[in-house]
N, C-alpha and C positions, 0 to 999 in steps of 0.2 A: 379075278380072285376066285380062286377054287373052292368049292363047298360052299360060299354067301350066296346067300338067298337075296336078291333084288326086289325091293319093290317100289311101284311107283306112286309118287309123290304129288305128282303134279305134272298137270298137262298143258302145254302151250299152244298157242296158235302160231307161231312163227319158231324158225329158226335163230331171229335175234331175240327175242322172248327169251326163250329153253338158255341160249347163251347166258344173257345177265343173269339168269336166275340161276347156273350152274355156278358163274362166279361168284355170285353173292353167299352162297349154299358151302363151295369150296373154301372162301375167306373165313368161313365161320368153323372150319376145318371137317364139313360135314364128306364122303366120297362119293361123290355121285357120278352116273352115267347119265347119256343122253340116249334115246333110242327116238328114230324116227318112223312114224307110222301112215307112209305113203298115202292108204288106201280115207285116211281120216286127215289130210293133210293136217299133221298137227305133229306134236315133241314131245315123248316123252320122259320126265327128269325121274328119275329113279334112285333111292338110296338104299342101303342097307336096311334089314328086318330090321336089326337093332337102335337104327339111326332114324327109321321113319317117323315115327313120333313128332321127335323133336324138330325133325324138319320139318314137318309139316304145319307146326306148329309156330317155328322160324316164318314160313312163307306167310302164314298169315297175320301176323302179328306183325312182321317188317316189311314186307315184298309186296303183297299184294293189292295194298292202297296204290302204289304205282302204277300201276298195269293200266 
């Protein structure tokens, strides 16, 4: 998407991590990306400026007692 500003949300250690947590994020109709960052093995989920917030908010209130 052109002109959105990305930012990140949350950082995984795994590739199946960054997954469930991109589906759980997308179910709740949030847009996110995944970016991997080789040098810190690790994923990062990224949502919109406007969406970050509440995702992040999402993650920790439902998501991250899982982990």
């Amino acid at each position: 998407m052109k002109g959105v500003e990305w930012i990140v949300v949350h950082i995984a250690r795994s590739e199946a991590e960054a997954q469930r947590l991109m589906e759980r994020l997308t179910e709740e109709g949030f847009l996110v990306r995944l970016n991997r960052r080789v040098q810190l093995g690790a994923w990062e989920l990224m949502t919109t400026r406007l969406e970050s917030v509440s995702a992040r908010d999402f993650i920790l209130e439902n998501l991250h007692e899982q982990e």
